[in-house]
MIBA-415385 format. One record per residue (C-alpha): residue number from 1; x, y, z; chain; residue in one letter. Coordinates in Angstrom, 1 decimal, decimal comma, padded with zeros to 4 digits. Layout:
BEGIN
(r NUM (X Y Z) A A)
...
This chain:
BEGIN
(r 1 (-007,5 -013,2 002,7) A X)
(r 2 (-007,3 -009,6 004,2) A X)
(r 3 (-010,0 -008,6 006,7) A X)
(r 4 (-012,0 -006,2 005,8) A X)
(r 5 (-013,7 -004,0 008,5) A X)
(r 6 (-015,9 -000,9 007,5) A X)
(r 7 (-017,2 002,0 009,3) A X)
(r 8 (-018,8 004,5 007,7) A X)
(r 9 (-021,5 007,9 008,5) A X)
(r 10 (-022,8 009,9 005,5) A X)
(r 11 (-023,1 013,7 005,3) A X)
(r 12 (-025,7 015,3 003,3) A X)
(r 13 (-023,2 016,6 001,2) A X)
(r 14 (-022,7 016,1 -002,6) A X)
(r 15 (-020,2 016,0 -004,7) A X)
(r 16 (-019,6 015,7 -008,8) A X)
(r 17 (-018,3 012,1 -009,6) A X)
(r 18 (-015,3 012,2 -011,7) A X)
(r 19 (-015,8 010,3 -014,8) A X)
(r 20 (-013,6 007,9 -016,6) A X)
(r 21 (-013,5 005,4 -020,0) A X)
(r 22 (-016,7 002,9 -019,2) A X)
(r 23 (-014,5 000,5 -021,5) A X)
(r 24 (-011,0 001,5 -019,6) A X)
(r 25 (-012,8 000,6 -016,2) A X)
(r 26 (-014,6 -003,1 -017,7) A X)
(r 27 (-010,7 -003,7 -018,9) A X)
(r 28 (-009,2 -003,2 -015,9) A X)
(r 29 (-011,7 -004,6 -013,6) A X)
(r 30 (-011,7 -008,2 -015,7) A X)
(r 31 (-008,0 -007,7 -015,7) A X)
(r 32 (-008,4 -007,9 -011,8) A X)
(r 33 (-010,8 -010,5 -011,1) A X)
(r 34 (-008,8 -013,1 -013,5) A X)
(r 35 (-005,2 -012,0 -011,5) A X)
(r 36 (-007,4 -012,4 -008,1) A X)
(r 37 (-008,3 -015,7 -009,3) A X)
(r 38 (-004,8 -017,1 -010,2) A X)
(r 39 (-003,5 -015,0 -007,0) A X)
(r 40 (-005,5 -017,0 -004,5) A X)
(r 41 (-004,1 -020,3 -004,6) A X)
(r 42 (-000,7 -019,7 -004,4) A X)
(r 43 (-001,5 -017,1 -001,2) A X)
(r 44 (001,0 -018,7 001,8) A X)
(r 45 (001,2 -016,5 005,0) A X)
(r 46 (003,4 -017,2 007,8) A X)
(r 47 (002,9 -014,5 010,0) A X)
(r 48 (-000,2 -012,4 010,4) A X)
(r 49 (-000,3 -009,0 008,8) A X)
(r 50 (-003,5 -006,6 010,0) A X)
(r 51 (-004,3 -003,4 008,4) A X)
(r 52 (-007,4 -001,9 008,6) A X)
(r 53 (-008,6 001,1 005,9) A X)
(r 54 (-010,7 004,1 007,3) A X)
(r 55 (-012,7 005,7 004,3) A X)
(r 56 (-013,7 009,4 005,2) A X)
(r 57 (-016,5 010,6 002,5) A X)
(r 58 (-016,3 014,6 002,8) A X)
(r 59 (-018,7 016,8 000,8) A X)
(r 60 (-016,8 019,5 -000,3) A X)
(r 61 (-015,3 019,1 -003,8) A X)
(r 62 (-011,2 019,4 -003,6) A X)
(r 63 (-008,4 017,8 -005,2) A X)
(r 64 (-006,3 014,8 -004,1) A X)
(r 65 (-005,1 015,6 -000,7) A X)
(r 66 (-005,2 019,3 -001,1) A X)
(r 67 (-003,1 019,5 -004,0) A X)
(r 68 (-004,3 021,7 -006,7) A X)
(r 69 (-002,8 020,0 -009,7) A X)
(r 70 (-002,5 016,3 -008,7) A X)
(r 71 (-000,1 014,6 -011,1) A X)
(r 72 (-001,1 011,1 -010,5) A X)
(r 73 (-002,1 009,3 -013,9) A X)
(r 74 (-005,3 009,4 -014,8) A X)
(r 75 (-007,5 006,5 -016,1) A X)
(r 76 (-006,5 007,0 -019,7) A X)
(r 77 (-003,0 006,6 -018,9) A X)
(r 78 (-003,6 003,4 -016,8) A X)
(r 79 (-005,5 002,2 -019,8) A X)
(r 80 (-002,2 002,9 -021,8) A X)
(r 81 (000,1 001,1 -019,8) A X)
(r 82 (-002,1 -001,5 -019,6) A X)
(r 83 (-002,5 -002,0 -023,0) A X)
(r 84 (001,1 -001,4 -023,7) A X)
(r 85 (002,2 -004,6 -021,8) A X)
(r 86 (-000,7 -006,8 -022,9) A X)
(r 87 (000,6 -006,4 -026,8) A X)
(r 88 (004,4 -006,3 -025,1) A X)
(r 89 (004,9 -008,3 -022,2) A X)
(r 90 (008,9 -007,7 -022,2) A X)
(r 91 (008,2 -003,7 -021,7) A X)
(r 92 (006,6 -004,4 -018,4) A X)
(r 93 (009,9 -006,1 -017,3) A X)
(r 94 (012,6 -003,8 -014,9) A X)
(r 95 (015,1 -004,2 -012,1) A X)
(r 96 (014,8 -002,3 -009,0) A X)
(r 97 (019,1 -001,6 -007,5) A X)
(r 98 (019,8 -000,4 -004,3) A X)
(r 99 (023,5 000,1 -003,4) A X)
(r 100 (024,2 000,1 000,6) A X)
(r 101 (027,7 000,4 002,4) A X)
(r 102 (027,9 000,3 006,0) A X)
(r 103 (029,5 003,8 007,5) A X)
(r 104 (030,7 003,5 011,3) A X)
(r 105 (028,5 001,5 014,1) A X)
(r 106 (025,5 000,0 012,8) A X)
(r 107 (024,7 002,9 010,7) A X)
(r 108 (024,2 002,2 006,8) A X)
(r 109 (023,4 004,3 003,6) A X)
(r 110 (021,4 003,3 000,7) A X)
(r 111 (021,5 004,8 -002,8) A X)
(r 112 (018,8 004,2 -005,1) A X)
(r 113 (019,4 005,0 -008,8) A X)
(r 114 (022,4 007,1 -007,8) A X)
(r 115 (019,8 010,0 -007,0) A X)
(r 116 (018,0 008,8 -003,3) A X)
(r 117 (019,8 008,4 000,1) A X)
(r 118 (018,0 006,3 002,6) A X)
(r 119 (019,4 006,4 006,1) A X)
(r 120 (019,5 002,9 008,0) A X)
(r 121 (020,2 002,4 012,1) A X)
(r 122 (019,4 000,7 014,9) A X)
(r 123 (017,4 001,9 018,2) A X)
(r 124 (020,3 002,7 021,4) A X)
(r 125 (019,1 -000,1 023,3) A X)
(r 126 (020,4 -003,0 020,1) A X)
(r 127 (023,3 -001,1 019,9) A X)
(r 128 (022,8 001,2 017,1) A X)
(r 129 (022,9 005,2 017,3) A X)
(r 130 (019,8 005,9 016,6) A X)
(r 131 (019,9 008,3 013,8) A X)
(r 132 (017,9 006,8 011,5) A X)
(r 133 (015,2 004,3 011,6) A X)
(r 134 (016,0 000,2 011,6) A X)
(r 135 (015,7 -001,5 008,1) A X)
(r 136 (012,8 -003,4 009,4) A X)
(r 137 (011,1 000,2 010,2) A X)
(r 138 (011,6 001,3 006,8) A X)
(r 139 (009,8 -002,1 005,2) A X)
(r 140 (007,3 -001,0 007,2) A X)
(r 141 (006,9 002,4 006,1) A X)
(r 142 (007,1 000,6 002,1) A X)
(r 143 (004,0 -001,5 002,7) A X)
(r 144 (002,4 002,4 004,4) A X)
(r 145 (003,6 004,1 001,0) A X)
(r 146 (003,4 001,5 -001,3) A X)
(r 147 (-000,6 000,9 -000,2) A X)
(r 148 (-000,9 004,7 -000,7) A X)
(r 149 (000,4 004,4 -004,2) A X)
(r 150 (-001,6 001,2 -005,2) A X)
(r 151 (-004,7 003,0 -003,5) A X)
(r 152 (-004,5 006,3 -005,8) A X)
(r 153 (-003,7 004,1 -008,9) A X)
(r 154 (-006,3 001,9 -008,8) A X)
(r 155 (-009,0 004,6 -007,7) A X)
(r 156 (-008,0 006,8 -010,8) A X)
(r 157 (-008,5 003,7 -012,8) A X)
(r 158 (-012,0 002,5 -011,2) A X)
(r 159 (-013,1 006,0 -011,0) A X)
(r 160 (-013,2 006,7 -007,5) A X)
(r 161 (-012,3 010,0 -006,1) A X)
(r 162 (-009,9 010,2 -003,2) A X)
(r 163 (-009,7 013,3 -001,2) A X)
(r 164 (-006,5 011,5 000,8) A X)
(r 165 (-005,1 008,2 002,0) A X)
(r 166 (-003,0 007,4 004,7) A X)
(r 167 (-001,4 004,6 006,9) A X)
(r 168 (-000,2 003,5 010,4) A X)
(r 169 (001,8 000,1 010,5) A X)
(r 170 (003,0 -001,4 013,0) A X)
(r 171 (005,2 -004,8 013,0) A X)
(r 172 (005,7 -007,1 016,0) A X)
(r 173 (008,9 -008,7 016,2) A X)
(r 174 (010,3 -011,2 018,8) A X)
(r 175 (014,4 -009,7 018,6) A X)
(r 176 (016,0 -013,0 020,7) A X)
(r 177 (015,4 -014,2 017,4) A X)
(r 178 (018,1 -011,7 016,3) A X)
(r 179 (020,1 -012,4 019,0) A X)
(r 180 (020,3 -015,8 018,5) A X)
(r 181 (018,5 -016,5 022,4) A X)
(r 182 (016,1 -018,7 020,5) A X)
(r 183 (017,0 -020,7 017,9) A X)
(r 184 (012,9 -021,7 017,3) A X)
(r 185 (012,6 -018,3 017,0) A X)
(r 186 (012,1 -016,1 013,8) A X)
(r 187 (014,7 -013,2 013,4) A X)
(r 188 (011,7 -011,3 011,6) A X)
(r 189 (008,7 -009,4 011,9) A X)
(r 190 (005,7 -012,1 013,4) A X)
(r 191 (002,7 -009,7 012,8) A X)
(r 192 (001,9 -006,4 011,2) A X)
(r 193 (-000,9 -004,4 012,0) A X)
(r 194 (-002,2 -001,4 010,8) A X)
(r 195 (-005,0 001,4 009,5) A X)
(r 196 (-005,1 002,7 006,3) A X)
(r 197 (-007,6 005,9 006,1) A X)
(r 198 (-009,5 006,5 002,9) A X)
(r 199 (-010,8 010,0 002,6) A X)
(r 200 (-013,2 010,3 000,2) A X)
(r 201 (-016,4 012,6 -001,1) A X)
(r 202 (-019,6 011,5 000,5) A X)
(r 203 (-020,8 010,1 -003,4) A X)
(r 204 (-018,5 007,1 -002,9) A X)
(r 205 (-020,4 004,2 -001,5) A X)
(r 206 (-018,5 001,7 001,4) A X)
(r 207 (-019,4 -000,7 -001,5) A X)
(r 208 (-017,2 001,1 -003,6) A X)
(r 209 (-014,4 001,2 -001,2) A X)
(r 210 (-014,3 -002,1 -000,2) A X)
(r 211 (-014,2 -003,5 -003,8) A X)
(r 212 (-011,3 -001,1 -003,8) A X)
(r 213 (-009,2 -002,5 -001,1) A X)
(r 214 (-009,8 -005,8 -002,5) A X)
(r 215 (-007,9 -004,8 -005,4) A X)
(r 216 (-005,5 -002,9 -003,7) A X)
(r 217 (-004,8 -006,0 -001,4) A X)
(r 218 (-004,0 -007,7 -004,5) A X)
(r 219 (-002,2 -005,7 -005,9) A X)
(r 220 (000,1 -004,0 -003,9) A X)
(r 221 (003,9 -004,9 -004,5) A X)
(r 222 (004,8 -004,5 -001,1) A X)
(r 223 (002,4 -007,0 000,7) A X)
(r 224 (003,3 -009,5 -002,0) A X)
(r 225 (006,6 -009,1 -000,9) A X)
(r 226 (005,7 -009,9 002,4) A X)
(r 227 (004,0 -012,9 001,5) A X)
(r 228 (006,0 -014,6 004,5) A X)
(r 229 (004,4 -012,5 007,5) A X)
(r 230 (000,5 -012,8 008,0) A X)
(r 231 (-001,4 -009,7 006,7) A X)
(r 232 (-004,5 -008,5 007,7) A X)
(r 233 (-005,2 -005,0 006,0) A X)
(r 234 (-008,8 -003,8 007,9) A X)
(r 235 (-010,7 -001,1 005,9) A X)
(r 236 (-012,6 001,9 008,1) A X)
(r 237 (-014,9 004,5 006,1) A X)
(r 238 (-015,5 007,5 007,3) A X)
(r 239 (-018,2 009,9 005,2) A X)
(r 240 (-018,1 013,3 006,8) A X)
């Protein structure tokens, strides 16, 4: 299971809790603890993964990262979704394309649904170009994004205000795996660190945040994927 480390000071500061469905958030939260439950057993890490969360509490009432009209669904439309795929589990069924040709050196483009470019390379000294960032850097900056995402959901849903999240991730990786120096070694990422910081008003308890991580540990896409590398996602709270 994900470590969870929290560190957190309070302001005297207040801020207005925002509210959502008491029966939206008892759904969603039994939803959880029965998908944690079936989840655990079938848990299989191979190499470490370590991300810690920092929570900042700030006083001053403001929107989701600064943004004035923040877009993300709210807790009635989590509800809906939810609801949606309980009474019709083949609506909650999609495929994810990515199309990728390989230009000139070690340099590749991605298209995703005909609309996205992602840029691939490799660093000068494994004899790429550098122009873009590896494919193994851009997984990483998934699980960075991807926890972002899951975070924001799932606090709209539990009603927890956000004031920002954000991550650092870093991935150790052994390349004479690669390079074929070391056939008992692993061509992919052996460990992945990292801080996710959790801004939030000085209201939300470390409690709180920490029961939010746990869902967002097991729930994120990304770190699913990643089931193969052993993850460690370390939560910090910080209350301004």
């Amino acid at each position: 299971h994900p470590t969870i480390q929290l560190r957190s000071s309070c302001s005297d500061c207040c801020h207005k809790c925002q509210c959502v469905s008491k029966t939206t958030t008892i759904m969603l939260l039994s939803h959880i603890s029965r998908a944690s439950k079936a989840l655990q057993p079938s848990i299989r890490r191979s190499a470490p993964l370590f991300l810690r969360a920092t929570t900042i509490a700030g006083g001053a009432p403001r929107s989701f990262s600064g943004i004035v009209d923040d877009d993300a669904p709210t807790a009635e439309d989590i509800g809906k979704l939810q609801d949606e795929f309980r009474a019709d589990p083949e609506s909650a069924q999609i495929v994810l394309e990515s199309e990728s040709k390989l230009t000139t050196g070690l340099r590749s483009t991605a298209t995703i649904r005909e609309k996205f470019q992602i840029l691939a390379d490799e660093p000068f000294k494994f004899g790429g170009s550098d122009t873009a960032p590896s494919p193994v850097e851009i997984i990483l900056a998934s699980l960075g994004t991807c926890q972002e995402i899951t975070y924001k959901a799932y606090a709209q849903a539990m009603g927890i205000p956000l004031l920002s999240v954000s991550l650092k991730i870093q991935g150790e990786i052994d390349m004479r795996g690669f390079f074929s120096v070391d056939p008992s070694v692993r061509p992919g990422i052996q460990k992945i660190t990292g801080v996710a910081v959790v801004e939030t008003p000085s209201s939300v308890t470390k409690e709180q945040v920490e029961e939010l991580k746990v869902v967002v540990d097991s729930h994120c896409p990304v770190s699913d994927m990643l089931g193969a590398v052993p993850m460690t996602i370390e939560l910090e709270h910080i209350q301004n």
